[in-house]
N, C-alpha and C positions, 0 to 999 in steps of 0.2 A: 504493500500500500504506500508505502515511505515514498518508494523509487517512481510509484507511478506521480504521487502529487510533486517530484521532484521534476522528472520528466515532463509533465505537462507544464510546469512552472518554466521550465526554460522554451521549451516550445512556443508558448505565450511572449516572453521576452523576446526571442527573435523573431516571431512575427510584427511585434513591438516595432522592435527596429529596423527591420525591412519595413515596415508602413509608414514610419518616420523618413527614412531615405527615399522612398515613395512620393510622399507627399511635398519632400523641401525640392527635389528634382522637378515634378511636378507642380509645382506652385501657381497661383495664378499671377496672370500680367500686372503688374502695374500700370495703373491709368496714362502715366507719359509715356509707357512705351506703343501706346494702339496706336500711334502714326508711324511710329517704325516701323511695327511690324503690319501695318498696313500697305504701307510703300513695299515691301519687301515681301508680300505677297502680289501684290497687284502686277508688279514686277517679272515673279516667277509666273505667273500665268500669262504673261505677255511671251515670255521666253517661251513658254509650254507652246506658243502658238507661232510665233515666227520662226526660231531660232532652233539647231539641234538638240535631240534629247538631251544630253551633257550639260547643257545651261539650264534645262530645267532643274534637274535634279541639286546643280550647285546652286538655285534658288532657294529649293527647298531646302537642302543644310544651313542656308545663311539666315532663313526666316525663321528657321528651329532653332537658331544661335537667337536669337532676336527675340525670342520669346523665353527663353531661357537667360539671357540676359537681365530681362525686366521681370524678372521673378519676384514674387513678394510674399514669401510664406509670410507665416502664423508664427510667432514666439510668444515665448514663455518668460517672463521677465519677474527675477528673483524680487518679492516684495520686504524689505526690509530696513528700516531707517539704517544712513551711515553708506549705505552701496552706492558704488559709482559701478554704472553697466557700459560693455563697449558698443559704442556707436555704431561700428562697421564690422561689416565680416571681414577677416584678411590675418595675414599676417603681422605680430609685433613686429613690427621693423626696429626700433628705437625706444629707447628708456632713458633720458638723461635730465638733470636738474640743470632749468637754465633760465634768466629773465623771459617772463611773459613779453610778445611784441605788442607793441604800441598799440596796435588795432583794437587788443581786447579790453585797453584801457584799464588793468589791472596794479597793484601796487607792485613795487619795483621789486621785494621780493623775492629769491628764487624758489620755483615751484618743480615740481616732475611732471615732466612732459612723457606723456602715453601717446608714442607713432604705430598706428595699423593701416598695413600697403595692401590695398584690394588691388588683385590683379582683373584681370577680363572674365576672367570664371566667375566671380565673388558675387553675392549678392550685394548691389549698391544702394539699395532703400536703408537710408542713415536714420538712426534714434536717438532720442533724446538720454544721455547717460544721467540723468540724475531729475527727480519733481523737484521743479522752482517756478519760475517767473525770467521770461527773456528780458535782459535789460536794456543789451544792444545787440545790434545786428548791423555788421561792416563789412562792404565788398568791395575788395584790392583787386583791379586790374591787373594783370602781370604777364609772364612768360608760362611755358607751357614744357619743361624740365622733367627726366625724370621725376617721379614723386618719392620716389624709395631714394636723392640726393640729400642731403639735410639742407643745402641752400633753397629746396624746394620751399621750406615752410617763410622765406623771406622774399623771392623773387619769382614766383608763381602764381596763377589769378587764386585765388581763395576768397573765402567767405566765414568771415568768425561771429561767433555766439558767444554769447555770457551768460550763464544762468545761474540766478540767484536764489539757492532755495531758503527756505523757510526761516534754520537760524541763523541766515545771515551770511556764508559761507558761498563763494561765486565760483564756478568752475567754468573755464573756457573750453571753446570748441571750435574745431577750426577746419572745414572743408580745402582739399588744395586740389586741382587739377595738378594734372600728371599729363605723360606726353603723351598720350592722346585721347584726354580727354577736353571735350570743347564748351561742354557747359554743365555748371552749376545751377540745382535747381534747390527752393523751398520751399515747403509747407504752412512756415509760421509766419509772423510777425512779430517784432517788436512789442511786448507789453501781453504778449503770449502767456498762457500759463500751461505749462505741460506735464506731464508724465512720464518717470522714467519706463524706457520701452517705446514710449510715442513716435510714430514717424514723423521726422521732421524737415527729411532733405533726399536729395537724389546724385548722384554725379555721377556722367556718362564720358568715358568709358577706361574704366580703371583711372586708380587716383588714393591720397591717402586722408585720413581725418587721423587729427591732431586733440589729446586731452589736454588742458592743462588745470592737475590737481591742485586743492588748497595747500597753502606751504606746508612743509614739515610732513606730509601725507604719504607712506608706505607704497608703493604699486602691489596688487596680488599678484600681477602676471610677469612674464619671462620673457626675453628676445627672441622671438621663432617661435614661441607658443601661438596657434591657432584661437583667433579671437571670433564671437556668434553676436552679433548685432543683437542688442535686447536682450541676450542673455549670460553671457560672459562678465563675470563680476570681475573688475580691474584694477579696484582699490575698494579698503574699508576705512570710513573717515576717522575710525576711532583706531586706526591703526594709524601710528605716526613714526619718523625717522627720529633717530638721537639728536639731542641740539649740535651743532656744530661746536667743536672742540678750540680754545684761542690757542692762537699758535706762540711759541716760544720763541725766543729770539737769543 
């Protein structure tokens, strides 16, 4: 009897998890991509009809990229005072403590900066890491750099966020195109109140978002650790760094 409620119990889990992998593959479109992937149908059936079969069918893959692109699962977002959630799916690229830029209008301070590089695979529907209130919202025209360069977060078009939750505590967020991505979209407004989890932005296609933790604030996560938009906890506020140490002379 053990073996069998043991066997079914696992049976159950990876049907679990093959339904999970399922459904994030499968995901539906996000609303900016049905002119993509409108175009890139209408397109492949224009090929279907003038052109050799060969260009149909490379239609068809590019409008399955296309929809697959603009995917927008369902997350699961950890509820718990103190959590800061990752914005973006992708890669940690970067962890380092360094002055907030001027955009986010934050005290001079050094904070820990949380860098996650979505590549073209990656789900780009970006969330809000943390419930506050948007205080500002600023958008730098720039260049268009690798975004996994660290001059990318200075010389790249970007789009920064402030949000300020409840006791007082501002965390920065910072959308940056990457090299090929050509626009920047959002959701919110200024004077926003949001939820952490909440979708609040888009960037197309591949690119990286940027944290910047309150000072003194721990990271949970690792360089090369795989980051899940909405659900990936990446700091706890009640975890904090040692104060910095004076130095001797």
């Amino acid at each position: 009897m053990w073996l069998k409620d043991q066997a079914e119990r696992a049976f159950n889990t990876k049907e679990s998890t093959m339904w999970k992998t399922i459904r994030s593959v499968f995901a539906p479109v996000h609303p900016e991509g049905y002119p993509f992937l409108a175009i890139f149908a209408v397109a492949t059936i224009l090929a279907g009809f003038f052109l050799p079969d060969v260009f149909f069918w490379v239609g068809v893959i590019l409008t399955a990229w296309c929809a697959y692109f603009f995917r927008d699962p369902v997350r699961t977002t950890p509820v718990r005072e103190g959590l800061v959630i990752a914005p973006a799916d992708g890669r940690v690229s970067d962890i380092r403590e360094l002055t907030p830029p001027p955009e986010l209008d934050l005290d001079e301070e050094k904070r820990v900066r949380v860098s996650i590089f979505m590549n073209v695979f990656d789900v780009h529907v970006n969330r809000a890491p943390v419930d506050g209130r948007i205080t500002a919202i600023t958008y730098i025209p720039g260049k268009f750099l690798n975004a996994e360069l660290d001059k990318a977060s200075t010389d790249n078009e970007r789009q920064a966020f402030v949000i300020e939750m409840e006791d007082g505590k501002k965390i920065g967020m910072v959308q940056i195109a990457g090299l090929v991505a050509r626009r920047i979209v959002r959701f919110v407004e200024r004077d926003d109140v949001v939820l952490a989890g909440q979708r609040i932005g888009l960037i197309r296609f591949g690119s990286r978002v940027d944290v910047w933790l309150p000072p003194r604030v721990k990271p949970s996560v690792l360089v090369g650790q795989r980051a899940i938009a909405g659900e990936t906890v990446i700091a706890d506020l009640s975890c904090t760094l040692p104060p910095p140490q004076p130095r001797r002379s």
